[in-house]
C-alpha positions in Angstrom: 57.9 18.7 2.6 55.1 17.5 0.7 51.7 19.0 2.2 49.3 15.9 3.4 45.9 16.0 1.6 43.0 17.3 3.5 39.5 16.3 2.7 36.1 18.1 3.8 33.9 16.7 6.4 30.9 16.1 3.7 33.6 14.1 1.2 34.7 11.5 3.5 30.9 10.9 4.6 30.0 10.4 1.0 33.1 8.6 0.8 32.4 6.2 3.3 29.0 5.9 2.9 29.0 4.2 -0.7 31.6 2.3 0.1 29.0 0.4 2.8 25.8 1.4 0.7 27.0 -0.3 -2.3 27.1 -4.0 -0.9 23.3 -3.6 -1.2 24.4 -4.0 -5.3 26.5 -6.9 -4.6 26.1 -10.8 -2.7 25.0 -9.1 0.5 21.5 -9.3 0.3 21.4 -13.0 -1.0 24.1 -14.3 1.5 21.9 -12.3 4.9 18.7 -14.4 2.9 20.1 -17.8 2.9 21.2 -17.6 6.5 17.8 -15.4 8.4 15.1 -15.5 5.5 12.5 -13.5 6.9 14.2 -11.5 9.0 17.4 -10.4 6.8 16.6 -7.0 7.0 17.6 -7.2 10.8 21.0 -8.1 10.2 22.3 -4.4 8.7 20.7 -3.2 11.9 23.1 -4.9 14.2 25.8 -4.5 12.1 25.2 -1.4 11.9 24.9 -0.9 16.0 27.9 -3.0 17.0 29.8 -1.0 14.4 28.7 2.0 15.5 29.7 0.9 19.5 33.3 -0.1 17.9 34.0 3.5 16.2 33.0 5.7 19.0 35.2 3.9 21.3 38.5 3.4 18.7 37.9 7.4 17.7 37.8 8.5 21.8 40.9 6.8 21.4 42.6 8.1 18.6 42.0 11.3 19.7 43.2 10.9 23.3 45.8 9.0 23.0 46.9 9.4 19.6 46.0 12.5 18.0 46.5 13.3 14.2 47.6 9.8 14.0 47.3 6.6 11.7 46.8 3.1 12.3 50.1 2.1 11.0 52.3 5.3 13.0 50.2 4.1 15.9 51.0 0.4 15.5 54.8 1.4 14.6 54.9 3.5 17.9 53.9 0.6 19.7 55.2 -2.5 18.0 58.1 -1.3 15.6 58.5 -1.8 12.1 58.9 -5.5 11.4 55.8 -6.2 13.5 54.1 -3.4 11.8 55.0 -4.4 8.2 53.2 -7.9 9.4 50.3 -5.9 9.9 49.6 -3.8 7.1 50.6 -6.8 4.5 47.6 -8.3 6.0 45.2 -5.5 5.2 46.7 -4.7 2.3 46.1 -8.7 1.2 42.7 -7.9 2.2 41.9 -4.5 0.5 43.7 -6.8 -2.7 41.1 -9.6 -2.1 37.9 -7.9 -1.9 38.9 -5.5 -4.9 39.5 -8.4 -6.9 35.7 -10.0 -5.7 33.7 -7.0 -5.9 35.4 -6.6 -10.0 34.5 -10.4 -10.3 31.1 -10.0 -9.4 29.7 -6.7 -11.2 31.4 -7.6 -14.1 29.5 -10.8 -14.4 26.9 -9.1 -13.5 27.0 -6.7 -16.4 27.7 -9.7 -18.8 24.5 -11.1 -17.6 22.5 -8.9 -17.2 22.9 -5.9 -20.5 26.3 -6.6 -21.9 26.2 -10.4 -22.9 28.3 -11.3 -26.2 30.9 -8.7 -24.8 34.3 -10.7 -23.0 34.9 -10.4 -19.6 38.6 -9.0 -20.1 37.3 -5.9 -22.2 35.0 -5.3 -19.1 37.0 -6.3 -16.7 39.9 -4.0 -17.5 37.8 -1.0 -18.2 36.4 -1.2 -14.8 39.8 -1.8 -13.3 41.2 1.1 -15.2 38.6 3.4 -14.2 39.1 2.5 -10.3 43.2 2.6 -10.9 42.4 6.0 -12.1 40.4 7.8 -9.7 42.7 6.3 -6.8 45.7 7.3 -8.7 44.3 11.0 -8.1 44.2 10.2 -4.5 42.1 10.6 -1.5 40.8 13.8 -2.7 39.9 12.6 -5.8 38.3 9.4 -4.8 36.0 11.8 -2.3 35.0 14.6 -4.7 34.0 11.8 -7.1 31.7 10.1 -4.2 30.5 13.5 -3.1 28.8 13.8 -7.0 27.6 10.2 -6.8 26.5 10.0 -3.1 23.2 11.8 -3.8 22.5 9.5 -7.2 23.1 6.3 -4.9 20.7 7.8 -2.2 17.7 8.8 -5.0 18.3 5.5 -6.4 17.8 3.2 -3.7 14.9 5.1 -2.7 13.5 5.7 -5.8 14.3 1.8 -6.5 12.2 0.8 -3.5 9.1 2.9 -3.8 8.8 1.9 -7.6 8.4 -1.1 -6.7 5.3 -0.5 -4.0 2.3 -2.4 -6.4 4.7 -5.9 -5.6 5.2 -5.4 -2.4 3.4 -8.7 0.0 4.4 -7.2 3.4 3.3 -10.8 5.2 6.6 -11.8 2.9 8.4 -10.2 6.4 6.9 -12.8 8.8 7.4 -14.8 10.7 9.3 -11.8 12.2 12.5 -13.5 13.7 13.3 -15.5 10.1 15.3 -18.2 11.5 15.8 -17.6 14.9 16.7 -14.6 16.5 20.0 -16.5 17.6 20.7 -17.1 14.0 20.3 -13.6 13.2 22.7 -12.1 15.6 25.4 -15.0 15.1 24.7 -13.8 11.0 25.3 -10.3 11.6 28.6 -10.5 13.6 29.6 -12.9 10.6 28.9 -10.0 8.1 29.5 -7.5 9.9 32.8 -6.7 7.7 30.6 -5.1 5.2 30.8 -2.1 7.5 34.8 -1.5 6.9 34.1 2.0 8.3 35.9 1.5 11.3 39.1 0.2 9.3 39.1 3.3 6.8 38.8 5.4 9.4 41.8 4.5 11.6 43.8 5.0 8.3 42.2 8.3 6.7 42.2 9.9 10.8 45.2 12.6 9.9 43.4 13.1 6.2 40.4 15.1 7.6 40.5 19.2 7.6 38.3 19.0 11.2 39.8 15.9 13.0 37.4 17.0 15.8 34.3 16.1 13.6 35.6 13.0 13.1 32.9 11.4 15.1 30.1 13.0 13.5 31.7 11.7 10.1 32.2 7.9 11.8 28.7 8.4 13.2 26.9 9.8 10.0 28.1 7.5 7.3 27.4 4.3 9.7 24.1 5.6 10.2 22.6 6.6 6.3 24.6 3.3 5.0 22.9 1.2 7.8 19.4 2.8 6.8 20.1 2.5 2.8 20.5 -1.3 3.6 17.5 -1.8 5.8 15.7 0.1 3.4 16.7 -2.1 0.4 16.5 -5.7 2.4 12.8 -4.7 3.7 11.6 -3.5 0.2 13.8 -6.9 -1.4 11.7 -9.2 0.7 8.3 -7.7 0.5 8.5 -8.2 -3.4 10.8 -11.2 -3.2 9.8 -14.6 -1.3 12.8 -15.8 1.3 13.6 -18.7 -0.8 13.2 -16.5 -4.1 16.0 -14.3 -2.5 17.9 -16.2 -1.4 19.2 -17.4 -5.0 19.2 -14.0 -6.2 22.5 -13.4 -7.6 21.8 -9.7 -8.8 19.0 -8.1 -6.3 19.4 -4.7 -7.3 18.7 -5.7 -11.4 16.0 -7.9 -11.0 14.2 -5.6 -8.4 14.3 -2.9 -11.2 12.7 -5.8 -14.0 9.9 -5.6 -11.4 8.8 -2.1 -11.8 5.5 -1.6 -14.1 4.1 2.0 -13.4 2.4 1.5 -16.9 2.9 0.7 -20.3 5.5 3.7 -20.8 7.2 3.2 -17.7 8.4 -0.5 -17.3 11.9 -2.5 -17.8 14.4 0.8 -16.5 16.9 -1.3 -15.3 19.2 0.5 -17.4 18.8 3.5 -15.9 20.4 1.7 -12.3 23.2 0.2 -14.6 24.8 3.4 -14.2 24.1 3.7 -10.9 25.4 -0.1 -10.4 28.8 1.0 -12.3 29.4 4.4 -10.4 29.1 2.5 -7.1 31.5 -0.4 -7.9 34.1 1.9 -9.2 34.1 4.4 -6.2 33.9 1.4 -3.9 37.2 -0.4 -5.8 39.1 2.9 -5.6 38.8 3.3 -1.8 40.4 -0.2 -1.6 42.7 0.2 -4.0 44.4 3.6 -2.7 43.7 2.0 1.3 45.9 -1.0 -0.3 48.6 1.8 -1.9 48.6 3.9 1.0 49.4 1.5 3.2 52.0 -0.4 1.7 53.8 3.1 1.1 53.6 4.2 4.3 54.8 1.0 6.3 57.4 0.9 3.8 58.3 4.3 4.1 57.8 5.6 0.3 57.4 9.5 -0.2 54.4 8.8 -3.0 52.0 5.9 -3.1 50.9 6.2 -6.2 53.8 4.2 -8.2 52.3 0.8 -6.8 48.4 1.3 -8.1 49.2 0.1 -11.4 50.8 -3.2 -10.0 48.4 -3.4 -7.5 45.2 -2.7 -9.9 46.5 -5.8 -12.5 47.5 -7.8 -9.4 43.7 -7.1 -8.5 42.5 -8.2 -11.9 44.2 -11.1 -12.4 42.6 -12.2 -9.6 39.5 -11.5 -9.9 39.9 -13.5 -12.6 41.3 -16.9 -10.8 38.2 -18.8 -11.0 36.1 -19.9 -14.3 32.9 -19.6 -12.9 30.9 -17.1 -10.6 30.0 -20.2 -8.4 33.6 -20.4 -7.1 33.5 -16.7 -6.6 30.6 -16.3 -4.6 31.7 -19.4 -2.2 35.2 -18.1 -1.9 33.9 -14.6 -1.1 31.0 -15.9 1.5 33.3 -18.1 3.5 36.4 -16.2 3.7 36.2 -12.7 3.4 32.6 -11.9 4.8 32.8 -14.2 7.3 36.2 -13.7 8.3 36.7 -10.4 7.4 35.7 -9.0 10.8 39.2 -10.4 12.0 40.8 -8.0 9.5 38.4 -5.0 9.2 37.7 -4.9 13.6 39.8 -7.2 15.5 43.1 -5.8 14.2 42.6 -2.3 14.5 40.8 -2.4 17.9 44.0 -5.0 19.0 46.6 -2.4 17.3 45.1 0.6 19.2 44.0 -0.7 22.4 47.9 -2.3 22.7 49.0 1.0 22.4 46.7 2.4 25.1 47.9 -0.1 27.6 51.7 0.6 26.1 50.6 4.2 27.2 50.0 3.7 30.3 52.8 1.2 31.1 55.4 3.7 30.0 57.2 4.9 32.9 57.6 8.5 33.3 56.4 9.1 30.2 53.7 11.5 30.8 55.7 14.5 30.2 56.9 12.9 26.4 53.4 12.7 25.5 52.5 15.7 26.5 55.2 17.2 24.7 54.8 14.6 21.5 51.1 15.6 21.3 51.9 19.2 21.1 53.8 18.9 18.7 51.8 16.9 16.5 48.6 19.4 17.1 51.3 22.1 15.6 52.6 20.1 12.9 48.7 19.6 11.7 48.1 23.0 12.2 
């Protein structure tokens, strides 16, 4: 029997910290302007909390009731197969959609912004190909990569926001509650799927060598994303008015136009291009091998990897649906970061919490448990 990949604690925190970090590169910080203005930079911070509130309680859990265990062998324990296949072909829909967005939207934003007179296919592909690759080599391969990139994302940001400190206008910030402070909670449960950590983890649960720090993972990624993001949003608005930012298609390249330490040390937006790329391709990877894994476990295949090729040009093709960026960025606000909580929360929490109360229905089943955990601590062992 094939061995199941094990990755380290510190991979699977870099892993899942990009993946939240990186929105900071995409539509996120203009769609959480439009909506709270002044106070935008509120909105990662209870996303961030409710997110946090929502792992501790799915891990406790996992681990209690369901040790060593997926979302989908949890959801076929307790609804069967047919009902399960239901399931995943929803989040696998989902991990297709927002693959096919976030290509959409840095390849326009490399046409626009250093790459102009090349065609969108030629970057389009290479940036498909590149993400095909890296989750073709698996969950261990998609996590060493972020481990070597998680430290260039964190340097970047900060660097990104402190070279910018000669335009910052801190009364930019006020009036302190933006639009409201009902506005701003409403906003942040609406984009509150940005933080898919809660999703990733129910699936990548049996993948860790210490399930036990599985918390501390959850718990540490939520919390350096969730600071990256406040970080960038505060710095964003103190150089950026509301209204300014809120039409801001690429936030992260036109803060780097901003900075001027001098006449030698001006216009180093290319050195974040590469920063921009790494982050897009790590971040399509984990969606593409969530959308591969899944599908080939609910189906029952021994190898996931066959389906990343179909699934990375089904990706692509989408992505390229639409003529314009317009279309895009409409698409992507009112469906899947609006609605994306129902996909990357609700159906998790509902697929675990049905098997608690399952659980404890069960009549004399105690013993079984008992017995079926044992065994499943041994097998991991």
């Amino acid at each position: 029997m094939k061995q199941k990949t094990r990755v380290g604690t510190r991979e699977l925190i870099a892993m899942l910290t990009i993946i939240v970090a990186s929105n900071a590169f995409l539509m996120y910080p203009r769609y959480v302007s439009q909506t709270t203005l002044e106070a935008a930079w509120m909105e990662p911070i209870i996303s961030g909390a409710i997110t946090l509130i929502v792992f501790l309680i799915v891990e406790m859990l996992l681990s209690k009731y369901f040790p060593y265990m997926d979302i989908v062998q949890v959801s076929q324990e307790t609804f069967g197969k047919p009902i399960t296949m239901f399931f995943i072909l929803i989040v696998v829909g989902y991990f297709i959609l927002s693959t096919a967005s976030v290509s959409r939207q840095f390849t326009e934003n490399v046409i626009t912004t250093v790459l102009p007179s090349t065609p969108i296919l030629l970057i389009g592909a290479v940036f498909m190909a590149a993400s095909a690759y890296i989750a073709y080599m698996g969950l261990e391969g998609i996590c060493r990569t972020a481990y070597f990139v998680q430290p260039i994302l964190i340097i970047g940001i900060l660097a990104l926001c402190l070279m910018t400190a000669n335009w910052w206008h801190p009364m930019y910030l006020f009036p302190f509650w933006g639009s409201g402070p009902w506005v701003v909670l409403k906003s942040s449960v609406f984009y509150i799927s940005i933080f898919n950590n809660v999703l990733l983890l129910c699936v990548i649960f049996p993948h860790a060598y210490h399930p036990r720090d599985f918390r501390v993972i959850g718990t540490v990624s939520i919390v350096v994303s969730t600071l990256l993001l406040t970080a960038f949003l505060v710095t964003f608005h103190m150089v950026f008015s509301p209204v300014e930012a809120g039409k801001a298609s690429f936030a992260l390249y036109q803060m780097a136009r901003m900075i001027y330490l001098g006449r030698f040390f001006q216009r180093l937006e290319s050195i974040f291009v590469f920063l921009w790329v790494t982050a897009a391709i790590v971040k399509m990877a984990v969606s593409l091998w969530g959308a591969g894994y899944l599908l080939g476990k609910a189906v029952g295949w021994k190898s996931f990897r066959p389906s990343i090729p179909s699934i990375s040009l089904l990706c692509f093709a989408i992505s390229l649906w639409h003529a314009d960026l317009v279309r895009v960025i409409t698409m992507d606000d009112q469906y899947l970061m609006q609605w994306g909580w129902t996909v990357v929360f609700a159906l998790p929490v509902f697929i675990i919490l049905s098997g608690v109360i399952r659980h404890h229905l069960r009549r004399g089943g105690g013993g079984r448990d008992k017995r079926r955990n044992k065994r499943r601590r041994t097998a991991h062992a």
